[in-house]
GUMI-651607 format. One record per residue (C-alpha): x, y, z; residue in one letter; residue number from 0. Coordinates in Angstrom, 2 decimals, padded with zeros to 5 digits. Example, Ala and Ser with C-alpha at 12.3 -4.5 7.8 and 13.67 -1.06 7.14 Angstrom:
2
x	y	z	r	k
012.30	-004.50	007.80	a	0
013.67	-001.06	007.14	s	1
***
This chain:
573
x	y	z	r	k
000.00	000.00	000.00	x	0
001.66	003.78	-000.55	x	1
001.64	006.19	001.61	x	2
-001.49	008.31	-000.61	x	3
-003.32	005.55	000.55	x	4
-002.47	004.98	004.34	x	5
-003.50	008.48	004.69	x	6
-006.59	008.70	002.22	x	7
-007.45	004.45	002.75	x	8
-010.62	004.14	000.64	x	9
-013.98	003.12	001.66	x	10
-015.18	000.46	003.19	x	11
-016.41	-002.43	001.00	x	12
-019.95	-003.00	000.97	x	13
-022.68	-003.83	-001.48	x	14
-022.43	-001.97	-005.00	x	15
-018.55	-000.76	-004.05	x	16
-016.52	-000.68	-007.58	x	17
-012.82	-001.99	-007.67	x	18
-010.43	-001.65	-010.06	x	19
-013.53	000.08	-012.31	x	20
-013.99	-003.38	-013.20	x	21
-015.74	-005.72	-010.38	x	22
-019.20	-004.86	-008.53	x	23
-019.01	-006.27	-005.21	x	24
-022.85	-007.76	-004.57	x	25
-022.02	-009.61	-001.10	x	26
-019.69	-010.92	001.38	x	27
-018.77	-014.74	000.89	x	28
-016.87	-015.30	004.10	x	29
-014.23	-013.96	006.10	x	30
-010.57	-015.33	007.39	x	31
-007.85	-015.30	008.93	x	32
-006.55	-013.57	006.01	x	33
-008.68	-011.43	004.08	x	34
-012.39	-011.84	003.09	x	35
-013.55	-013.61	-000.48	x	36
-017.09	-011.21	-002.05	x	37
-018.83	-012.37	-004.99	x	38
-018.57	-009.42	-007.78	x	39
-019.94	-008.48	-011.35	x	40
-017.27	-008.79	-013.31	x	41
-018.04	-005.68	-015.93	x	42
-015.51	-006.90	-018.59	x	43
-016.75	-010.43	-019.27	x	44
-019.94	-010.03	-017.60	x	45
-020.07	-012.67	-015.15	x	46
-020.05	-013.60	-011.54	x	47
-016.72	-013.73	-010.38	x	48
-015.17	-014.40	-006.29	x	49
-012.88	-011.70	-005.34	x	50
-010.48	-013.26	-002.60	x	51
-008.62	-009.40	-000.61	x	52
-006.11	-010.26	001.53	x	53
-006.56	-006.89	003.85	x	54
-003.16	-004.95	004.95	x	55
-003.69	-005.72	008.70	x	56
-003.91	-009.54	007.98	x	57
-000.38	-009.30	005.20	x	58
002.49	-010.89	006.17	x	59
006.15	-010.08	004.60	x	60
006.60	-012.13	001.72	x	61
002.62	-012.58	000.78	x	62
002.55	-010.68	-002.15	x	63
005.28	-013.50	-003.75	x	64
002.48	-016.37	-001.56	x	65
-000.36	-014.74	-003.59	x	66
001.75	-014.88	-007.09	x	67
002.86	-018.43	-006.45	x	68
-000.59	-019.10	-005.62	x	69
-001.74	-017.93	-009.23	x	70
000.28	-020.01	-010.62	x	71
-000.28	-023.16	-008.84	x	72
-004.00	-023.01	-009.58	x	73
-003.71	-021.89	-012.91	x	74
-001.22	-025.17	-013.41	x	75
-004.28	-027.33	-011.83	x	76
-006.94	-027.97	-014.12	x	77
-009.66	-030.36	-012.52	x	78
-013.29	-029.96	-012.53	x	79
-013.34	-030.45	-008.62	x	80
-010.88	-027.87	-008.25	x	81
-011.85	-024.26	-008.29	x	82
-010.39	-022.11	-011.29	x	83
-008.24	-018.87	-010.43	x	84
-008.14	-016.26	-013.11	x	85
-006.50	-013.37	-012.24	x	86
-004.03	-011.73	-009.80	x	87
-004.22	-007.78	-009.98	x	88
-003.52	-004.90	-007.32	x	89
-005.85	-002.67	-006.12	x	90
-006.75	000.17	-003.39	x	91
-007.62	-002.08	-000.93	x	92
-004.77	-004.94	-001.52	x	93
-004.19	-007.77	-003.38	x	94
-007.31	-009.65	-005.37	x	95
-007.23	-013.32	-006.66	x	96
-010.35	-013.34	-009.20	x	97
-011.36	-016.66	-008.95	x	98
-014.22	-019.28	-010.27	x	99
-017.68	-018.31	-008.08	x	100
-019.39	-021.35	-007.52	x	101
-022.76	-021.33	-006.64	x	102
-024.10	-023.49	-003.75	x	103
-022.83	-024.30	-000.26	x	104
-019.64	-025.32	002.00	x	105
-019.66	-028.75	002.70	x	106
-019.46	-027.58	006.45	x	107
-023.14	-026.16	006.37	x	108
-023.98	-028.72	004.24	x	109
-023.13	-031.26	006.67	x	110
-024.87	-028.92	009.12	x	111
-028.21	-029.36	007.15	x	112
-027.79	-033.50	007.00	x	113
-027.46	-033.48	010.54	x	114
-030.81	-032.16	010.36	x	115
-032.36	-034.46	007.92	x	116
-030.50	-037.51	009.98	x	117
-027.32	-037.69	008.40	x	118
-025.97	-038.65	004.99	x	119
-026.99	-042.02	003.35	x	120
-023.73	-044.33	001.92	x	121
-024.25	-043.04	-001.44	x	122
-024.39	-039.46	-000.66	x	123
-021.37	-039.92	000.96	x	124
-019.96	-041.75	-001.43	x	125
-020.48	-038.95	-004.13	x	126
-019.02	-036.57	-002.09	x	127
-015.79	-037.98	-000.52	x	128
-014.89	-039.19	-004.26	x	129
-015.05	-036.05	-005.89	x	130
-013.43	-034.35	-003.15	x	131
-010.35	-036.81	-003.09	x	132
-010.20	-036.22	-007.06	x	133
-009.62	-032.75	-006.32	x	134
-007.34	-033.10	-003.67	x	135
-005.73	-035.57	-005.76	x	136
-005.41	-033.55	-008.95	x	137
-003.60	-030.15	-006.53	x	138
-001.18	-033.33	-005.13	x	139
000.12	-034.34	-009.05	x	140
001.00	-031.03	-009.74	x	141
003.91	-031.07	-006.32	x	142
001.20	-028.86	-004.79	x	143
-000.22	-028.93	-001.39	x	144
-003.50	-027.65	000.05	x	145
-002.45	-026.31	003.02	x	146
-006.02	-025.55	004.87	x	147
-008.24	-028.59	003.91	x	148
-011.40	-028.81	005.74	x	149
-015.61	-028.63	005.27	x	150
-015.34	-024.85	004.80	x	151
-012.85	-025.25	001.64	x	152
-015.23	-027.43	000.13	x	153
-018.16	-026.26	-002.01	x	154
-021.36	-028.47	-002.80	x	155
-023.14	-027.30	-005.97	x	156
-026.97	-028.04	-006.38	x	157
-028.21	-028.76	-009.95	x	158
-031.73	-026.85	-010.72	x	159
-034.17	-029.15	-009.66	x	160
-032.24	-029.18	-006.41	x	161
-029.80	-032.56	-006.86	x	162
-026.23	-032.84	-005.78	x	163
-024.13	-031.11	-008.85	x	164
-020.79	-031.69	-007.85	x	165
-017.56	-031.48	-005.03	x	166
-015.11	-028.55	-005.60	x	167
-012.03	-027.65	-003.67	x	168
-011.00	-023.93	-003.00	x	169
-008.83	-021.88	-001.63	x	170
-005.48	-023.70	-001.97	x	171
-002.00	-022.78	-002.32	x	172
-001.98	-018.86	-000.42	x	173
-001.78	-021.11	002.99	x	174
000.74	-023.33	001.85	x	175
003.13	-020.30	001.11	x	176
003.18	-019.25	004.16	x	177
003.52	-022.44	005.89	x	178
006.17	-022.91	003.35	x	179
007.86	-019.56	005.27	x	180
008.34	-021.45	008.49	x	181
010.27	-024.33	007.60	x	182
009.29	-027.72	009.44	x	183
011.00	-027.75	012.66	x	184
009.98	-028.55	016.41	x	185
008.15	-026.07	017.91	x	186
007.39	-024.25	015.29	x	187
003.58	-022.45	014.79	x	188
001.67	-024.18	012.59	x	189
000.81	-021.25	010.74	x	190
-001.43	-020.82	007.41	x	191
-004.22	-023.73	008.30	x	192
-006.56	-024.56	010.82	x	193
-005.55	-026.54	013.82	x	194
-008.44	-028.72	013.88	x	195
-007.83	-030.54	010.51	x	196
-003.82	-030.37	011.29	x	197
-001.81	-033.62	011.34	x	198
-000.32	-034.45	014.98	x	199
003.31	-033.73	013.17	x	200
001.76	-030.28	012.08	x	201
000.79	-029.37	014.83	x	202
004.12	-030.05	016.89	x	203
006.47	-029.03	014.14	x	204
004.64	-026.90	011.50	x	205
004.73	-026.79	007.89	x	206
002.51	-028.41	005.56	x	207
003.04	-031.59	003.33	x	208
000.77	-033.51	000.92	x	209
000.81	-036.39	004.06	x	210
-000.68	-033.65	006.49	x	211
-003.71	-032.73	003.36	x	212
-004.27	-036.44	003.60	x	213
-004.98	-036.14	007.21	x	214
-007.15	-033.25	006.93	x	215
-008.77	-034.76	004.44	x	216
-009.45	-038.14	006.36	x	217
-010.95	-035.82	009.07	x	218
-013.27	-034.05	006.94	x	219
-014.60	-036.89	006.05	x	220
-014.94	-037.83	009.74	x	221
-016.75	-035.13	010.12	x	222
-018.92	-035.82	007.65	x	223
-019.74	-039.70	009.43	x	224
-020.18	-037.82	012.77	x	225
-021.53	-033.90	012.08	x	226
-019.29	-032.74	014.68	x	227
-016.12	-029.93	014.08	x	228
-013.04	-032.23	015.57	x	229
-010.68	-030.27	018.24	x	230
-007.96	-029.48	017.12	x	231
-005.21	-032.55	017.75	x	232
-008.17	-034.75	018.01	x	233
-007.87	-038.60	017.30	x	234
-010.64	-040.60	015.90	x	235
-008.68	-043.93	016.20	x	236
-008.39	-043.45	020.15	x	237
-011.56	-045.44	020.57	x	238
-013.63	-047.94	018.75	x	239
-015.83	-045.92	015.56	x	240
-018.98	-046.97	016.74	x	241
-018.51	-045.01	020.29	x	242
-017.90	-041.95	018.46	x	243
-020.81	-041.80	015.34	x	244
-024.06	-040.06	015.23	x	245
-025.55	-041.71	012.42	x	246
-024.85	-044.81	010.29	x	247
-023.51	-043.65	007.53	x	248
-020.37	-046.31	007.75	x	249
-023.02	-049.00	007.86	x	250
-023.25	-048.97	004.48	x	251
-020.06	-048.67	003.65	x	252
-017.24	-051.41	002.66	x	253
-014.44	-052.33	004.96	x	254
-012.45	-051.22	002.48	x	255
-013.88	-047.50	002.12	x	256
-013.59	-047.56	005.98	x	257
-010.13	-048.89	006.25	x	258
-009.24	-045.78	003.77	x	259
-010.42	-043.50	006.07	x	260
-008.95	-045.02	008.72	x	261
-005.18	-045.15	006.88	x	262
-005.49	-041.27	005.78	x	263
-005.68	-040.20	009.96	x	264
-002.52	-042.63	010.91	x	265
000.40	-040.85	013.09	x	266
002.53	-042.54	010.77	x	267
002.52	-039.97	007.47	x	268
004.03	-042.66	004.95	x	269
000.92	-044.99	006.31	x	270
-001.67	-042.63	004.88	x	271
-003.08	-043.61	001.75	x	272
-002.60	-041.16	-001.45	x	273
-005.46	-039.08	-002.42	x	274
-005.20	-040.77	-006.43	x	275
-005.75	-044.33	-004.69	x	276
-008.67	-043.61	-002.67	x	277
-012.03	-045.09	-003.94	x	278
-015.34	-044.39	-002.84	x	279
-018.07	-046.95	-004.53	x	280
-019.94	-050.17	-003.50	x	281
-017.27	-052.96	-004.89	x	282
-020.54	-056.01	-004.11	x	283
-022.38	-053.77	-006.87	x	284
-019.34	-052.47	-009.05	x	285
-016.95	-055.67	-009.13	x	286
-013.07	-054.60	-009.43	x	287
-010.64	-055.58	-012.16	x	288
-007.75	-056.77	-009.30	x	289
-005.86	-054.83	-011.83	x	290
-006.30	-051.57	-010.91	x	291
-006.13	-052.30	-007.36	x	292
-003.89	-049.76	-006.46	x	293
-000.11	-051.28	-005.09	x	294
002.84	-049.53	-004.19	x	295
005.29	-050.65	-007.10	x	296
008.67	-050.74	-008.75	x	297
008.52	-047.30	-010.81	x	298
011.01	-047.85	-013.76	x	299
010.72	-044.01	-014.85	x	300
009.00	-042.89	-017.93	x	301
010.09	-044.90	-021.10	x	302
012.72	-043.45	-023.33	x	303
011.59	-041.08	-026.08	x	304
010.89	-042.99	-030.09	x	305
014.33	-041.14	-031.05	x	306
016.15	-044.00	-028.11	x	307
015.35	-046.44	-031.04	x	308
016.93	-045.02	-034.16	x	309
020.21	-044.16	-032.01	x	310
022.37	-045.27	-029.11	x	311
023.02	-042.91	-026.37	x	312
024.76	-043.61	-023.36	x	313
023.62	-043.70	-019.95	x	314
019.77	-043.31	-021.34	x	315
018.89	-046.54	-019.95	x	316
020.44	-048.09	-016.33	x	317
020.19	-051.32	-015.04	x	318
018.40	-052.05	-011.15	x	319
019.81	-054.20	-008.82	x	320
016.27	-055.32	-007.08	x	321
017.17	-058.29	-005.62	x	322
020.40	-060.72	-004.39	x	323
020.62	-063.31	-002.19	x	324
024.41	-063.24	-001.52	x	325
024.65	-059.53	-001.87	x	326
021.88	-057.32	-000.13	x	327
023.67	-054.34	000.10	x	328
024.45	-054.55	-003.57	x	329
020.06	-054.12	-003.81	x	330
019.44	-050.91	-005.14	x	331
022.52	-049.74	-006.79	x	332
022.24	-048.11	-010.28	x	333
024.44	-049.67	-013.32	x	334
024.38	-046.98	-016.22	x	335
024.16	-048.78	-019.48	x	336
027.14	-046.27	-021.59	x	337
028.17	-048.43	-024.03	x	338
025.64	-050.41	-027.08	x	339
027.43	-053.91	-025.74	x	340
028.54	-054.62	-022.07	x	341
029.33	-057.91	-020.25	x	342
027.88	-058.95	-017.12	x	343
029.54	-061.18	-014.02	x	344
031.97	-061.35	-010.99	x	345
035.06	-061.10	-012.95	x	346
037.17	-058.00	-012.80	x	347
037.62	-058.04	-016.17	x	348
033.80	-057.51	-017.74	x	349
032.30	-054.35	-017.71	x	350
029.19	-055.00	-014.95	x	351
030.96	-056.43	-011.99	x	352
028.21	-058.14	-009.82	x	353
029.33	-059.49	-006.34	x	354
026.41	-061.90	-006.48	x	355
028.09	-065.29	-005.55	x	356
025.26	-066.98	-007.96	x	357
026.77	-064.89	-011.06	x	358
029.54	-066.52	-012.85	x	359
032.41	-065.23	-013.85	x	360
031.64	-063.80	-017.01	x	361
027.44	-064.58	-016.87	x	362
026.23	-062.40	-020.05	x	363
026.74	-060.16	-022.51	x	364
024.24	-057.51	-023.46	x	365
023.81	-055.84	-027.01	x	366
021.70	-052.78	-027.56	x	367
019.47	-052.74	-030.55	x	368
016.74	-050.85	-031.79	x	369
015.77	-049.32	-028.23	x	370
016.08	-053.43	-027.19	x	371
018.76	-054.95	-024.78	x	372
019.41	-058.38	-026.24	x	373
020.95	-060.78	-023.30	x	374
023.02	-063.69	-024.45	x	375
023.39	-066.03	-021.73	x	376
027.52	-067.34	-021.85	x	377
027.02	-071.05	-020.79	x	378
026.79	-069.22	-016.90	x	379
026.57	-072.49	-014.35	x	380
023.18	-071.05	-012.56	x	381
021.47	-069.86	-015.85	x	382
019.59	-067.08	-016.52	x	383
016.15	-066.33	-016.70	x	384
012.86	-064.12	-017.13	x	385
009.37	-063.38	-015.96	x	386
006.51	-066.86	-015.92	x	387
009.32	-069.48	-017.14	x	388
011.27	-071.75	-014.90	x	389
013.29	-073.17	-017.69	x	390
017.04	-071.30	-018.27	x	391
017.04	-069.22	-021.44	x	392
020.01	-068.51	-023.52	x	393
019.06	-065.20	-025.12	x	394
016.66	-062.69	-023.75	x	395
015.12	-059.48	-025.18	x	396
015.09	-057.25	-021.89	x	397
012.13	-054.35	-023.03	x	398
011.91	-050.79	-020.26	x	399
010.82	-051.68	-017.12	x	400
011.23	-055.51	-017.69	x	401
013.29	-057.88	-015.33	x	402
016.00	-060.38	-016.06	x	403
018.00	-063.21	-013.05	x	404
021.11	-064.09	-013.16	x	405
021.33	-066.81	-011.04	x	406
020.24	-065.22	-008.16	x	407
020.67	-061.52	-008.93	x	408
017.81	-059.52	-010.19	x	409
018.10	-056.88	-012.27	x	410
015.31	-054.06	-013.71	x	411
015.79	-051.69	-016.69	x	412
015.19	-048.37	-015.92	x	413
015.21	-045.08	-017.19	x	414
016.91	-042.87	-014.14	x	415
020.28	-042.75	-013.53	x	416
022.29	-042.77	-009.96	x	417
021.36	-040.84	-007.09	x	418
018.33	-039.21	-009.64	x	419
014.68	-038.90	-007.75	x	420
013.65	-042.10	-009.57	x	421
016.65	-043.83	-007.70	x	422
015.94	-042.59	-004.53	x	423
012.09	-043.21	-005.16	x	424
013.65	-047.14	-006.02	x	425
016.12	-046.88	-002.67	x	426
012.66	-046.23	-001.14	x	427
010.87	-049.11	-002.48	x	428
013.31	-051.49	-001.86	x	429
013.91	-050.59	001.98	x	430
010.28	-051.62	002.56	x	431
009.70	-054.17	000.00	x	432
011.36	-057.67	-000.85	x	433
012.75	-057.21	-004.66	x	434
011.86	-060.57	-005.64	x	435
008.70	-060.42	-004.81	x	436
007.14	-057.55	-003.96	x	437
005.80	-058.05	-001.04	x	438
006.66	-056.00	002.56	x	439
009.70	-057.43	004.52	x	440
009.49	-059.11	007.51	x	441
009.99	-056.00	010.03	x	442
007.80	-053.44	007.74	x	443
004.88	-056.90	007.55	x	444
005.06	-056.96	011.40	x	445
004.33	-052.81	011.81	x	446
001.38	-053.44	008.96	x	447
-000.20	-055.91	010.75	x	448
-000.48	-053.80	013.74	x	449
-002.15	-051.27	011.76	x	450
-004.67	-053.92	010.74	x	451
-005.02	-054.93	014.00	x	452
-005.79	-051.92	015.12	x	453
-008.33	-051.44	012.06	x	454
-009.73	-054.58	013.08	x	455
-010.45	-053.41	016.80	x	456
-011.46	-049.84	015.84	x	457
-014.32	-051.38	013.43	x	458
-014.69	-054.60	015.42	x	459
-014.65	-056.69	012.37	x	460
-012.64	-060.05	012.29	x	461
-009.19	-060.12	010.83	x	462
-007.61	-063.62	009.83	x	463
-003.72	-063.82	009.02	x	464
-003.49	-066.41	006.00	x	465
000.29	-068.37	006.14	x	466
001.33	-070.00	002.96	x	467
004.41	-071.58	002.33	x	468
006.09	-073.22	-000.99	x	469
007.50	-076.89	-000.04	x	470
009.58	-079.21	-001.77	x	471
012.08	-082.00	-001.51	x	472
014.75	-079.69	-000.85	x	473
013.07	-078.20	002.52	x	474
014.15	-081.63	003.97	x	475
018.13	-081.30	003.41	x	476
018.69	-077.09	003.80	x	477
016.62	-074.24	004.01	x	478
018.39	-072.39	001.43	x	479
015.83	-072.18	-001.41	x	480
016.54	-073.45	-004.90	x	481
016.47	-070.84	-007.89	x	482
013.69	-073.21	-009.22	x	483
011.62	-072.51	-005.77	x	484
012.68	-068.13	-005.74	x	485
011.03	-068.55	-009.26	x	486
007.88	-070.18	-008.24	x	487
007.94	-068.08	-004.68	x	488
007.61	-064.97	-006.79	x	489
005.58	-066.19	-009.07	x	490
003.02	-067.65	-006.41	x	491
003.14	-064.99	-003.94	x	492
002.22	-062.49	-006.32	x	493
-000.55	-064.32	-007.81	x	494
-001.75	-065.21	-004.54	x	495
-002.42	-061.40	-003.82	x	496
-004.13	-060.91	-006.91	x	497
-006.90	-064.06	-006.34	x	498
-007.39	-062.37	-002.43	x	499
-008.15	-058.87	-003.13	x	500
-010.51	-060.05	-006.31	x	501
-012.05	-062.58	-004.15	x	502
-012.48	-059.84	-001.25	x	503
-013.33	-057.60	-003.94	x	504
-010.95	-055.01	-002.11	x	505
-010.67	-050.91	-002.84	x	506
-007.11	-050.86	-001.70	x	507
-004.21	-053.98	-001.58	x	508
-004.01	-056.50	000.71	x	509
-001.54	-056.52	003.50	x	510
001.15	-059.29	002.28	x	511
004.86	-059.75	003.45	x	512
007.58	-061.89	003.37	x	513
007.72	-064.11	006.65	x	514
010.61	-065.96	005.89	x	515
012.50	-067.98	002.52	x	516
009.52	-069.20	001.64	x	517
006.84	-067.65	003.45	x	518
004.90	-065.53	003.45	x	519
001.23	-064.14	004.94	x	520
-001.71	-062.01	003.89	x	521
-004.42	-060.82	005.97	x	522
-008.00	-060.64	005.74	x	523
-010.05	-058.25	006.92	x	524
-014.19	-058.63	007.57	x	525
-014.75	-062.80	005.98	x	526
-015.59	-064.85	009.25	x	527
-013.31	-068.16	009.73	x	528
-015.64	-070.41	007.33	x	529
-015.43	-067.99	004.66	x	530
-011.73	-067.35	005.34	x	531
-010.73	-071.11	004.94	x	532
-012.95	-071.74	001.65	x	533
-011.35	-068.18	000.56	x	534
-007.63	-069.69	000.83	x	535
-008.80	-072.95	-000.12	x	536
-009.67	-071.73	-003.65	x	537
-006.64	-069.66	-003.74	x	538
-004.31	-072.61	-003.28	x	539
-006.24	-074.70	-005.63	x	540
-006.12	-071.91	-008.39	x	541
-002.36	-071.06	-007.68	x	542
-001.38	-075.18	-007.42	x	543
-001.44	-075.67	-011.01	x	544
001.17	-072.92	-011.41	x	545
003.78	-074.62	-009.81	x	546
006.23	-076.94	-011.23	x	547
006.41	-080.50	-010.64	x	548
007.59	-081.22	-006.99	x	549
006.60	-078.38	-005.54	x	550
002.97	-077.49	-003.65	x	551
001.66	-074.14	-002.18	x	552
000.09	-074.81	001.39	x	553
-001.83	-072.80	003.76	x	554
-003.08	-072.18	007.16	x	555
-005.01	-069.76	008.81	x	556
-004.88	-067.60	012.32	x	557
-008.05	-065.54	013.62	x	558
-006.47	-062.41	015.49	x	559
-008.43	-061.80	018.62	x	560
-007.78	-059.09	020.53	x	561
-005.86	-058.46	022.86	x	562
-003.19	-060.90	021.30	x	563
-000.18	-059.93	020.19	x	564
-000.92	-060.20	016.01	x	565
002.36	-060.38	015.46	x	566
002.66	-063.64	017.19	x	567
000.36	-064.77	014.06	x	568
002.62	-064.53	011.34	x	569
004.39	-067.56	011.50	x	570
003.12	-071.42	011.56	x	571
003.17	-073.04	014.91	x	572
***
């Protein structure tokens, strides 16, 4: 603001005021903490517009760069539940964002109004948290973060004869900024939100993230189950759902859609589930394809461009050590593929040294051709070999994001080179997750299944922990699997996931990890012990017939109960 207009400020704002000689302000939308949002005639392309004018008393250094950046971020979001921004301008009074005006109601009156009419019914709810977690979703693929998520940053649009219309999200980015200001450290404010939708580690530390938007958004829905405003630093999980519900909304829901919920207001940030993967519909009446059940995976980066196949050019394409037995700390490094023909093995004298004691001495050679890695297998003593075969192969055509073994080494092509995001997004993967496989190691399976346990006492639904096991002739002499039985462990293990979550027709993945060589478990979560056993019964017979000769999948089940230690479930008595 100059100094002409500290000491002439203009009038106050009211009905028919004229800014900029371009908007006519017809009403107040709300007021907060900083600055006040009035819907306005916009004279130039006349319609409606919201006028968001963050007031001088409420500025903080630094906001007129928040309300820029803020421009920006919505005008790189384009979403149909996310509110358009078009404008950023100056004026007498402050800064103006001209955004979208929607008409309708926050979702914080309109829960007001169910509460009224006896709460929302599964579908309405249903409508509502799904469109809402696109939005959130679509701010989160950009690198943005909300910031202030809650009922009030939600509008509900009616259509004319009075139906729901749609979920929108508002007012994101200008918190975020400032939170953004005060990097997150303990003790620090947690400025540019409000407390009662903040994540605990918000709350103690400040700053925002996308895991604290998940949080507020699990607790607007909440709200939405229970029609009460939580306090701020409030817990839901602290005592069993049912205590804490008006109506019945969750009755009618899926474990699933509850378990989502659930997941989004863990302590634990990476534990909350990401806005893109949560889904809101009846899976009895809409079946799922247990394809797109949504599982954390093995991102091999985005494919190289069509000009990778006319040409070579070095250190385009790496190779991904995922998994060896001999070697774990070798899990995870990058090899960068710089020349059209490379060897592979433990001698010193090839160009990919491998310290996997499974490798031999000079195990491959690759050849690049035609955006293709041809893999010629050398007459290596442990063989090599690729995805559903158990026989050895001598040459292999290794495609982006495919998977090749060397003896006991695993290997993924990739498109990110060392110590690149995509690396440390695979470092990531691989510190939770068992490479062969896929599923959870031991120590991160254990922490999961007290997170289901705890699901399974705060919805008092009963959880069963299924055990399965590949056995063979060679379980009697050593305990060391064969490269025949890693084969048909990955292969069975991740099958067996896929049969479970069809047959439970889940929303989100299973819980499955890696109990020992060849174990490994996968809980269950609502099927009573009868429906349980015929569950893994079919699995078993379905997965059987995958198997090579000598070698059979079996299976045994443990109820949790509680007030047992879950963990103690995880492994055959």
């Amino acid at each position: 603001m100059t100094e002409t207009q500290r000491t002439n400020p203009p009038p106050p704002i009211s009905h028919g005021s004229i800014i900029n000689d371009r908007y006519e302000i017809r009403q107040s939308l709300g007021k907060g903490g900083m600055g006040e949002v009035f819907l306005a005639y916009d004279r130039t392309t006349q319609q409606a517009v919201a006028l968001k004018i963050v007031r001088e008393e409420s500025r903080m250094p630094g906001d007129d760069e928040a309300l820029r950046q803020e421009l920006l971020h919505a005008r790189s979001v384009s979403h149909p539940n996310v509110c358009r921004v078009h404008d950023l301008a100056p004026s007498g009074y402050g800064p103006i964002l001209v955004m979208e005006y929607i008409t309708g109601q926050t979702l914080h009156t309109h829960i007001r109004r169910k509460k009224a009419q006896g709460g929302y019914t599964a579908d309405e709810f249903r409508r509502i948290a799904q469109e809402v977690c696109q939005g959130v979703a679509a701010i989160h693929a950009q690198g943005l973060v909300h910031g202030d998520l809650k009922p009030g940053n939600v509008m509900v649009t009616s259509n004319p004869d009075g139906s729901f219309g749609k979920a929108i999200v508002l007012d994101f980015g200008f918190a975020k900024e400032r939170a953004r200001a005060s990097a997150r450290r303990p003790g620090a404010p947690p400025d540019g939100g409000t407390p009662n939708y903040m994540a605990p580690e918000r709350i103690r530390s400040g700053g925002a993230s996308q895991e604290d938007d998940l949080y507020a958004l699990g607790l607007t829905l909440w709200e939405m189950w229970t029609c009460r405003v939580p306090e701020p630093g409030y817990k839901p999980r602290a005592k069993p759902m049912r205590q804490q519900i008006m109506f019945d909304v969750p009755a009618g829901l899926s474990v699933d859609e509850i378990k989502q919920i659930f997941r989004c207001l863990s302590d634990d940030p990476p534990s909350r589930i990401p806005a893109r993967h949560l889904k809101f519909f009846n899976p009895v009446a809409l079946t799922t394809n247990p394809i797109q059940v949504p599982r954390e995976r093995l991102d091999p980066g985005p494919p190289p461009g069509r000009g990778a196949t006319s040409s070579f050019q070095p250190g385009q394409q790496s190779l991904l050590a995922t998994y060896a037995t001999n070697a774990p700390d070798w899990v995870g490094e990058i090899i960068a593929l710089d020349k059209p023909m490379l060897t592979i093995g433990r001698r010193s004298d090839v160009e990919i040294v491998a310290p996997e004691a499974t490798v031999s001495g000079a195990h491959a050679t690759l050849k690049w051709a035609n955006g293709t890695w041809a893999i010629e297998d050398q007459g290596s003593t442990n063989g090599t070999y690729v995805e559903h075969t158990y026989e050895r192969k001598k040459t292999v055509n290794l495609m982006h994001g495919g998977e090749v073994q060397f003896g006991e080494l695993r290997l993924k092509l990739v498109s990110f080179a060392k110590d690149s995001a995509g690396h440390k997004r695979a470092r990531a993967y691989l510190s939770r997750r068992d490479g062969l496989t896929g599923l959870l190691l031991r120590d991160h399976l254990l922490k999961a299944l007290d997170e289901e346990a705890a699901f399974s006492d705060w919805i008092e639904q009963p959880l069963s922990i299924a055990r399965y096991e590949i056995r063979g002739p060679n379980r009697l002499v050593s305990d060391r699997p064969t490269i025949l039985e890693m084969l048909a462990f990955r292969r069975a293990a991740t099958r067996v996931v896929e049969l479970t979550d069809m047959l439970l027709l889940s929303l989100i993945a299973v819980t499955a990890g890696r109990s020992g060589p060849l174990r490994f478990a996968v809980t269950m979560m609502g099927p009573g012990p009868q429906e349980a056993r015929n569950l893994v019964e079919q699995v078993v017979g379905q997965v059987q017939g995958m198997l090579p000769e000598g070698l059979d999948l079996v299976a045994s089940i443990a109820r949790y109960e509680p007030g047992v230690s879950v963990r103690s479930l995880v492994d055959p008595a």
